[in-house]
N, C-alpha and C positions, 0 to 999 in steps of 0.2 A: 766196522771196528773203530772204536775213537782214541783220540790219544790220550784226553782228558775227560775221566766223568765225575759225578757229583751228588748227593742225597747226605739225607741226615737221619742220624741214626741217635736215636737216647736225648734227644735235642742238642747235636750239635751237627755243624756243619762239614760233612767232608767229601774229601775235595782228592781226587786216586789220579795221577798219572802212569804211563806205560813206564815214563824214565823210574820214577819213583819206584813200580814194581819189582824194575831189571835192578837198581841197586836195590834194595831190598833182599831181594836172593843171592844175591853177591854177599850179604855179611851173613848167611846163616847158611848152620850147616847142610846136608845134603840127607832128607829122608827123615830126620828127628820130627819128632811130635804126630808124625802121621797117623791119622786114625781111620777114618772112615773116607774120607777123599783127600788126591794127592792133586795139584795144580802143576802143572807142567811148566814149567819157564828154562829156554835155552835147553832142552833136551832131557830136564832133570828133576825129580819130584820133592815138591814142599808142600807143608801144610796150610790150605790156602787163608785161616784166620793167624799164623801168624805172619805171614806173607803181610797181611792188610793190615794188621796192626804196625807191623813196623815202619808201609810205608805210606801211613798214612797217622804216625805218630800218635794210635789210638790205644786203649785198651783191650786185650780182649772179649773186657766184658761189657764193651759198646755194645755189644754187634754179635750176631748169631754167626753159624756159618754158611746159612744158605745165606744170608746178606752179601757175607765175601765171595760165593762162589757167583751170583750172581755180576755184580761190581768186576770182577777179574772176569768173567766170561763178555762183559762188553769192555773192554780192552784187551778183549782176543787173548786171553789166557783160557785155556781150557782146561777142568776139573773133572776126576774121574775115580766112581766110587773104587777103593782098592781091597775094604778090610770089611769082612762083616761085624753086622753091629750087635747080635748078642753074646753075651758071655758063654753059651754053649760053644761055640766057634771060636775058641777063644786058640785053640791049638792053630787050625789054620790061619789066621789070623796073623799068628807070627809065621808062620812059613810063605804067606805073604809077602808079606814084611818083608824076610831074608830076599823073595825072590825079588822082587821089586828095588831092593837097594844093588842087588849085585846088578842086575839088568843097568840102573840107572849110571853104576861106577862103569859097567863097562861102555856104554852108551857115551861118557866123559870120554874114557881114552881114546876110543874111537874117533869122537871128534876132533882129539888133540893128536894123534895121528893124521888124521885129513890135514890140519892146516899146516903141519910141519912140512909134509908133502906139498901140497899146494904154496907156500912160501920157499921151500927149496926151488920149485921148478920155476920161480919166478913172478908167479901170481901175487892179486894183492887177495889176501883173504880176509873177509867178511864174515860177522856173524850176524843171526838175526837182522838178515835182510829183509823187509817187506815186499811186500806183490800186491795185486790186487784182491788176492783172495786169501792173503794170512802172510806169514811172514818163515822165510826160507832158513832152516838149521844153521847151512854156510854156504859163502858162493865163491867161488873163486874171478877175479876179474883179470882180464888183463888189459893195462893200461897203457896208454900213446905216451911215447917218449916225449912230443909237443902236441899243442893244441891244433886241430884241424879246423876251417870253420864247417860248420855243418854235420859235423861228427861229436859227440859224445866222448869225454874225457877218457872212460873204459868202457872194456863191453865184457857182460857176464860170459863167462865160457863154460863151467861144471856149475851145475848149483846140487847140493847135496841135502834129502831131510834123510834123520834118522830113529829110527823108532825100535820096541821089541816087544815082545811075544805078552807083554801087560797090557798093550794096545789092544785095540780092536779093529775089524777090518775098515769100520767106518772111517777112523781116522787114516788108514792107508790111505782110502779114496781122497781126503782132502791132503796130504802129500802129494799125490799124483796130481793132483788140480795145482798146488801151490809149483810143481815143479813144471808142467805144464806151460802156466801164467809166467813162468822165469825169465823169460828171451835168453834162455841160457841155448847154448849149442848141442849141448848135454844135462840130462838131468840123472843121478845117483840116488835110490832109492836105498838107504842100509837098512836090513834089519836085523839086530843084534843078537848074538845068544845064541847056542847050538842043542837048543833043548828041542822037542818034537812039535809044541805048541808054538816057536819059531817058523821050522820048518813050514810048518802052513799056512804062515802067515807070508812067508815068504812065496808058498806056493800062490797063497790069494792074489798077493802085488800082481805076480806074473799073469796070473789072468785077469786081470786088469790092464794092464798093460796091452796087451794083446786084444784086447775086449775093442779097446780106445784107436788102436792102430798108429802106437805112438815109440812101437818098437825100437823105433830106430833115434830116439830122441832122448828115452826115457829108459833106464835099466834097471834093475833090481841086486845089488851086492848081499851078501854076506859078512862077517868079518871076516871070513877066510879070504875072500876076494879085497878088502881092507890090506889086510895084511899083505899077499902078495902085491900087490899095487905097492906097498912103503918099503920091500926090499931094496 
């Protein structure tokens, strides 16, 4: 995964950063324009050519959109078809749509509950922490009141990814590796949504988890388990 990549498109030259990306979805809204594939960044779905036109100050009529899903897939953003693409389907299509934006807003709260908690309890929280093998939802650390030598400023204690029932089990599996690779103490697995195709997704994490033998490291939430936790 790099932080900066590069190619040209219509003859000109550009030039994609991670930072560039993450502001990027910061100014636009959440779920608009989505057609045929949604780009994941921070937990939440955009449409990955305007995503790269913004942050890469282009047009969208540089550039295709397997060009932007490629370019965002080596800066470790990942793109996932959501909507079929002919007009017969055009019903499902928007019931898509509906489920995929309520998933993604509650997937927001969610995480905006974790860090309220996680900041109450005195942690420093983090988002979009990297690892070696992709980069973590949120983490909570806790930090040395002074410097030790030899010892590291903080040390991760929960690290948290969260996902829902639009995912697929594969991306569970690299959850589980991202929370894995955390040197956290604790890894939190959420999967959001109380619909049935949740449910078994939540069922997969867990035999996964179990699979791995990393039970005692690594847990799988609910939002109902969210929720009690922020009482």
């Amino acid at each position: 995964m790099a932080e900066e990549v590069r190619a040209h498109w219509s003859g000109k030259r550009v030039v994609l950063t991670r930072r560039a990306v993450l502001d990027a979805a910061a100014g636009l809204p959440l779920d608009v324009g989505i057609r045929q594939y949604a780009v994941t960044i921070e937990g939440h779905a955009y449409p990955p050519k305007a995503i790269v036109a913004k942050a890469a100050g282009l047009s969208t009529r540089d550039f295709n959109a397997a060009q932007a899903r490629r370019l965002l897939s080596r800066l470790g953003f990942e793109s996932r078809r959501v909507h079929a693409s002919t007009g017969s389907h055009g019903r499902e299509r928007k019931g898509r749509r509906r489920l995929t934006a309520k998933a993604m807003a509650l997937s927001r709260s969610i995480a905006q509950q974790l860090e309220g908690l996680g900041t109450d309890l005195g942690f420093q929280v983090e988002k979009e922490v990297p690892v070696a093998v992709g980069r973590l939802d949120q983490v909570w650390f806790h930090p040395f009141t002074r410097s030790v030598e030899g010892l590291p400023a903080r040390i991760p204690v929960i690290a948290f990814e969260l996902e829902s029932s639009w995912r697929t089990r594969k991306h569970v599996k690299g959850d589980l590796m991202n929370l894995a690779a955390s040197g956290a103490s604790l890894g939190i697995l959420v999967i959001c949504g109380t619909s049935r195709d949740d449910d078994q997704l939540r069922n997969a994490a867990s035999r996964f988890v179990d699979a791995l033998g990393s039970g005692q490291r690594v847990v799988v939430w609910s939002e109902r388990d969210v929720e009690a936790a922020c009482r």
